[in-house]
KOLLUMLUM-401338 format. One record per atom (N, C-alpha, C, CB): residue in one letter; x, y, z. Coordinates in steps of 0.05 Angstrom, whole numbers, plus 5000, padded with zeros to 4 digits. Glycine has a CB too. Layout:
<atoms>
ATOM   residu     xx     yy     zz
ATOM        A      X      Y      Z
...
</atoms>
This chain:
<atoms>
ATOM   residu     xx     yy     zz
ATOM        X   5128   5425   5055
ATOM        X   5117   5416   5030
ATOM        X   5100   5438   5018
ATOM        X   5100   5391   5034
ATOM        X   5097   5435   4995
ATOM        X   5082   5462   4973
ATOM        X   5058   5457   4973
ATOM        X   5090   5465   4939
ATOM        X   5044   5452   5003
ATOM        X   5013   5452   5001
ATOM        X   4998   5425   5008
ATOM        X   5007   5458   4973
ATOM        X   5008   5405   4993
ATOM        X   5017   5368   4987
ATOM        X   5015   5361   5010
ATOM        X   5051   5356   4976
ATOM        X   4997   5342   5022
ATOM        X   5002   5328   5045
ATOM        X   5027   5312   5043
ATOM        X   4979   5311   5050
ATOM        X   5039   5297   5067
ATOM        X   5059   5286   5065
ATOM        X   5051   5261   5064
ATOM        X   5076   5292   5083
ATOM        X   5054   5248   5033
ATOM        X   5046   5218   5027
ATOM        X   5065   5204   5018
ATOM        X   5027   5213   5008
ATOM        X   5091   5200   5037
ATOM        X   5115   5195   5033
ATOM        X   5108   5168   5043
ATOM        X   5138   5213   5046
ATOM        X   5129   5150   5037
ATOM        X   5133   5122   5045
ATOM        X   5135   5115   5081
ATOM        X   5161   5114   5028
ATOM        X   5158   5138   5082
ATOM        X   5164   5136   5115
ATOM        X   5150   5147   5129
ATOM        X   5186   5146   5125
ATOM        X   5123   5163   5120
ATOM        X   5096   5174   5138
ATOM        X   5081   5147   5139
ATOM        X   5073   5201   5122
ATOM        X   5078   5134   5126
ATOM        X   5050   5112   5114
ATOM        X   5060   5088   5129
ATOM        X   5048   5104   5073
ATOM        X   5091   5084   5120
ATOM        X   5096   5053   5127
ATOM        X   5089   5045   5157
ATOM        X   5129   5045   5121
ATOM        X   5094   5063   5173
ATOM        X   5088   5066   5209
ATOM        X   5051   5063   5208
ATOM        X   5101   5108   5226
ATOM        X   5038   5074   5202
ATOM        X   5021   5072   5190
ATOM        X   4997   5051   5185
ATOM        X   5031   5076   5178
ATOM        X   5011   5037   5161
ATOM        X   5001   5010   5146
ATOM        X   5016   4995   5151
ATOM        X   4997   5007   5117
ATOM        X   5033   4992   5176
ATOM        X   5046   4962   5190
ATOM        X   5024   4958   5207
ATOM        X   5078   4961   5210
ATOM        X   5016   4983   5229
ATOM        X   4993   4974   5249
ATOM        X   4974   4958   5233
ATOM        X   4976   4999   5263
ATOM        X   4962   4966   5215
ATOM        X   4942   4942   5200
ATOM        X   4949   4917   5187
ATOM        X   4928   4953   5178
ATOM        X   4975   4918   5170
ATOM        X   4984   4887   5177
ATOM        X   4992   4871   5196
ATOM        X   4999   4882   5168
ATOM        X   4997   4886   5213
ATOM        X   5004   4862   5248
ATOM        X   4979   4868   5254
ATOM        X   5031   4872   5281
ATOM        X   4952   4875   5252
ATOM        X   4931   4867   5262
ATOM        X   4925   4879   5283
ATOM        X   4930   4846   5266
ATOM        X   4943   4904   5295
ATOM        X   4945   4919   5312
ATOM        X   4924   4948   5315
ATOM        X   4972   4924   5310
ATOM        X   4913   4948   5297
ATOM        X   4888   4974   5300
ATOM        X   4863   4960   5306
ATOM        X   4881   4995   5270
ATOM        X   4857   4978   5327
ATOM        X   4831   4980   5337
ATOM        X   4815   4995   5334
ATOM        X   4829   4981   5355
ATOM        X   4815   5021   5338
ATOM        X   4805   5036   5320
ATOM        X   4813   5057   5306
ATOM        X   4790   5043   5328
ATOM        X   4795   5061   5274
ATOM        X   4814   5068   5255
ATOM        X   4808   5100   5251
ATOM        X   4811   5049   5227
ATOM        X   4836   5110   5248
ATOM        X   4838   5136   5246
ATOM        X   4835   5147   5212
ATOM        X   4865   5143   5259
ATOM        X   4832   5179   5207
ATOM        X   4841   5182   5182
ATOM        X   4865   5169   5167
ATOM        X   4844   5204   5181
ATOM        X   4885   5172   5182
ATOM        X   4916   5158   5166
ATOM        X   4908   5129   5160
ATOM        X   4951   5158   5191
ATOM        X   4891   5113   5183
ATOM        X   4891   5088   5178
ATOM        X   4869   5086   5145
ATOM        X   4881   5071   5208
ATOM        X   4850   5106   5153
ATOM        X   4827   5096   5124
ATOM        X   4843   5109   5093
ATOM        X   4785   5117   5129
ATOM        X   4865   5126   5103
ATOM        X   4880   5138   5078
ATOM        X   4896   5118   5066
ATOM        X   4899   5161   5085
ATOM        X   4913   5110   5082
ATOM        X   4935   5083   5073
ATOM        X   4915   5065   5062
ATOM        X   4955   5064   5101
ATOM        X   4890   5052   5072
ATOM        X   4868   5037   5061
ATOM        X   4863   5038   5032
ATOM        X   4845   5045   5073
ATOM        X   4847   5064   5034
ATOM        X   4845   5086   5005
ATOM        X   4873   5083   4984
ATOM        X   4845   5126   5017
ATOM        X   4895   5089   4989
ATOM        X   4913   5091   4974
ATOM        X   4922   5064   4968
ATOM        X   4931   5108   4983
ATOM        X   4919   5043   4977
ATOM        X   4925   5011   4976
ATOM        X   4896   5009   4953
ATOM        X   4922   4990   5015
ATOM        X   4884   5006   4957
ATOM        X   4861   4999   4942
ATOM        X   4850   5022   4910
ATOM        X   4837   5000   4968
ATOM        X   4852   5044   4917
ATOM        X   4858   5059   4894
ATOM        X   4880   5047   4873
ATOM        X   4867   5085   4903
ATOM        X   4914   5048   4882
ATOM        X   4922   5031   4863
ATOM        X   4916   5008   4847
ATOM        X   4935   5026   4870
ATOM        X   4904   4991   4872
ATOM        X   4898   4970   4861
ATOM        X   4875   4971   4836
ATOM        X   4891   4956   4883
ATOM        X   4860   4988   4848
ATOM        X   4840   4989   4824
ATOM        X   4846   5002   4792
ATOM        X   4816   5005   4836
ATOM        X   4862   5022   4808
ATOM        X   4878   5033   4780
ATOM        X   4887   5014   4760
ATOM        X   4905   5047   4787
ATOM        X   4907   4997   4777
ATOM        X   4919   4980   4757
ATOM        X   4911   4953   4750
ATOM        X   4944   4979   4763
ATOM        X   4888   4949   4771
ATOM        X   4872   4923   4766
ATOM        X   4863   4927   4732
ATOM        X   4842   4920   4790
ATOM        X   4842   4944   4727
ATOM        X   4833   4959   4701
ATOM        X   4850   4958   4680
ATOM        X   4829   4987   4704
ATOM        X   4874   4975   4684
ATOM        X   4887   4964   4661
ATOM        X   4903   4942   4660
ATOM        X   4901   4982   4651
ATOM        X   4904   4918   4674
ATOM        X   4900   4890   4667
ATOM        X   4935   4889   4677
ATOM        X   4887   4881   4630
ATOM        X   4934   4900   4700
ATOM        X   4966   4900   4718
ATOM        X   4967   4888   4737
ATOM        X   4977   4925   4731
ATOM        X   4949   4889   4756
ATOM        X   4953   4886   4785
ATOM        X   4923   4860   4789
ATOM        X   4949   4924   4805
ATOM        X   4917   4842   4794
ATOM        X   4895   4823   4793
ATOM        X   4905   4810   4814
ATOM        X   4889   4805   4768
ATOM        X   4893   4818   4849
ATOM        X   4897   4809   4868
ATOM        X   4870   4788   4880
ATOM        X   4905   4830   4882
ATOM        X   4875   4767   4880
ATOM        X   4848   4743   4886
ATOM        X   4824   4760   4908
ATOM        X   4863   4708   4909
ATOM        X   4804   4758   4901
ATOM        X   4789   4766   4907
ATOM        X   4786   4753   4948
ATOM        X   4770   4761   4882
ATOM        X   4801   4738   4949
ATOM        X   4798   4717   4971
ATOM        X   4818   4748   4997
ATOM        X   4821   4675   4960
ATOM        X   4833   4754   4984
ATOM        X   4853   4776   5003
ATOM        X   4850   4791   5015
ATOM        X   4868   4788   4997
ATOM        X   4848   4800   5044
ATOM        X   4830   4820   5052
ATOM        X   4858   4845   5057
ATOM        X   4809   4808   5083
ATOM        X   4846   4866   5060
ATOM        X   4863   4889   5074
ATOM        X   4887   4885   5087
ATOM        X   4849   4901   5093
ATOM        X   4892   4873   5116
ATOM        X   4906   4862   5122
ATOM        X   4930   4846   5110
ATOM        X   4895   4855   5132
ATOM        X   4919   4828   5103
ATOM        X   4940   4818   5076
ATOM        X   4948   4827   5053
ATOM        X   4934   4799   5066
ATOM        X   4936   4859   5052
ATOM        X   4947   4871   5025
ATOM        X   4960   4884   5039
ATOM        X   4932   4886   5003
ATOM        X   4963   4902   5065
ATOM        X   4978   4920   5083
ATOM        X   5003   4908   5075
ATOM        X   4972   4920   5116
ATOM        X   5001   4877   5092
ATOM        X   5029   4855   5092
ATOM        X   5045   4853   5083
ATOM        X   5029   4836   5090
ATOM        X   5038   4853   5054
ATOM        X   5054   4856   5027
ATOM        X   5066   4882   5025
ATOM        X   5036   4852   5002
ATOM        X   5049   4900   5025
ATOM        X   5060   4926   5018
ATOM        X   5084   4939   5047
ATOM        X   5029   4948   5012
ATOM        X   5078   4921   5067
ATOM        X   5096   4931   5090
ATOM        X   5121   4909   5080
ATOM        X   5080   4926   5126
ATOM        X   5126   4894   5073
ATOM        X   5148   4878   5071
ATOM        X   5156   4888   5040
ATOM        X   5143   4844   5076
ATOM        X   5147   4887   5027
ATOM        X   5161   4904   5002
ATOM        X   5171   4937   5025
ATOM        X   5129   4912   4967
ATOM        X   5165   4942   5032
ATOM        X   5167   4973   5036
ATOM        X   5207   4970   5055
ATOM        X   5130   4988   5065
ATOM        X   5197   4948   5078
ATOM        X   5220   4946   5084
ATOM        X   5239   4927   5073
ATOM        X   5218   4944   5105
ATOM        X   5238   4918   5050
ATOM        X   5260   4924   5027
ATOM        X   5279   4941   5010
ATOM        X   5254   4921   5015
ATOM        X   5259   4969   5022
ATOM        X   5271   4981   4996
ATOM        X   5273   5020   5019
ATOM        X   5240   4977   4954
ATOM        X   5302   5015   5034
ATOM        X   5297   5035   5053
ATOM        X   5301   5052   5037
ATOM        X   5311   5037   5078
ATOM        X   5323   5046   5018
ATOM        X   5330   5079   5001
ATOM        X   5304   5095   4986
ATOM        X   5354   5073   4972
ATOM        X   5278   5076   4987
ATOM        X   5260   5091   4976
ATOM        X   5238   5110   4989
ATOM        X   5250   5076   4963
ATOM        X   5240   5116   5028
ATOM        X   5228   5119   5042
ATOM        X   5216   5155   5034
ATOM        X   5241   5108   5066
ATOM        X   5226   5161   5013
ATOM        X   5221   5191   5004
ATOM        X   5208   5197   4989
ATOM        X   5236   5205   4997
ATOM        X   5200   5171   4974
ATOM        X   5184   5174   4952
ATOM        X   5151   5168   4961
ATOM        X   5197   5154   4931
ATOM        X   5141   5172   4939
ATOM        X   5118   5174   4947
ATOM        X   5095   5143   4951
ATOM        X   5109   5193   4926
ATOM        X   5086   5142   4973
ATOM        X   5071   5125   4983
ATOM        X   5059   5103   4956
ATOM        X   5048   5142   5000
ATOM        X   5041   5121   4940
ATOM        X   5030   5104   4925
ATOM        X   5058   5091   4909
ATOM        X   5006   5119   4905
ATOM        X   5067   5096   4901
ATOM        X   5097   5087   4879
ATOM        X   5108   5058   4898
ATOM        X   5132   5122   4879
ATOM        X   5113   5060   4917
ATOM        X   5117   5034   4935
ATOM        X   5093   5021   4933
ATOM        X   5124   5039   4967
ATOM        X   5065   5022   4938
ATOM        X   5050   5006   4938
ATOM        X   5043   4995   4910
ATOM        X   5033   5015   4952
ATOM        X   5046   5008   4886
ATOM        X   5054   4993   4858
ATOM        X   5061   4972   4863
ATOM        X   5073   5002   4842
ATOM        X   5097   4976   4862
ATOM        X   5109   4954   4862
ATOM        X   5106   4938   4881
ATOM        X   5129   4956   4860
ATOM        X   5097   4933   4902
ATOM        X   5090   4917   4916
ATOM        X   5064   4901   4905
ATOM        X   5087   4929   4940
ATOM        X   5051   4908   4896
ATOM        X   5029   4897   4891
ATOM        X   5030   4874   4863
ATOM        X   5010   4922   4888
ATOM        X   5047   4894   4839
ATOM        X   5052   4884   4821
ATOM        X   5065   4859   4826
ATOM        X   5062   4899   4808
ATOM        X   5088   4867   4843
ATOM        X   5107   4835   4844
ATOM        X   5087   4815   4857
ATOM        X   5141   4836   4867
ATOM        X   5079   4824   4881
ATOM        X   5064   4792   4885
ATOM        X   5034   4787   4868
ATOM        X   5055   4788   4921
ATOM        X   5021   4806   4864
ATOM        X   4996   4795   4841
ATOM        X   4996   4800   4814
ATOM        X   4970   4804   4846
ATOM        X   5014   4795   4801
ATOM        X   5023   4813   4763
ATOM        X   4986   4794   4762
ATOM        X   5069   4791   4729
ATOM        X   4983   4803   4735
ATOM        X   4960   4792   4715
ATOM        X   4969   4783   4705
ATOM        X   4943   4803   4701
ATOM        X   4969   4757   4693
ATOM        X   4970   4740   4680
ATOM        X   4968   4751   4658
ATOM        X   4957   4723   4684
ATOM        X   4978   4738   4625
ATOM        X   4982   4751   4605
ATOM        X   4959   4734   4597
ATOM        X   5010   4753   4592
</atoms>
């Protein structure tokens, strides 16, 4: 890579499954990055009135989502991490119009 960490789908998804099966104990950089990059989106697109996930949802259950969207969509395992966690997010929490 040209410098770029590798924030591919198929680095992350291995990743941010351990935190949706509930399986980390203690958390590494990759685990607080996938965190970071789950929640950054979110906030990104919370703001501009995209992404409005209930305040009730913790980490775990946002992992969940974004791990089952992820293994939906194998042909996309090259693309970049955040771009999967979009659409994941969008489809199950759009904002209401």
């Amino acid at each position: 890579m040209d410098g770029m960490s590798d924030l591919t789908a198929a680095r992350f998804n291995l990743v941010c499954s351990a935190i949706a099966d509930g399986k980390v104990k203690e958390q590494n950089f990759d685990h607080g990055l996938c965190i970071g990059i789950i929640l950054g989106v979110e906030d990104n697109a919370h703001y501009d009135k995209i992404i409005c996930v209930p305040q009730s949802i913790d980490i775990q259950e946002r992992a969940q989502v974004v791990k089952n969207y992820i293994a939906s969509q194998p042909n996309r395992m090259n693309e970049a991490f955040a771009s999967l966690v979009f659409d994941a997010l969008v489809q199950q929490w759009p904002c209401s119009a």
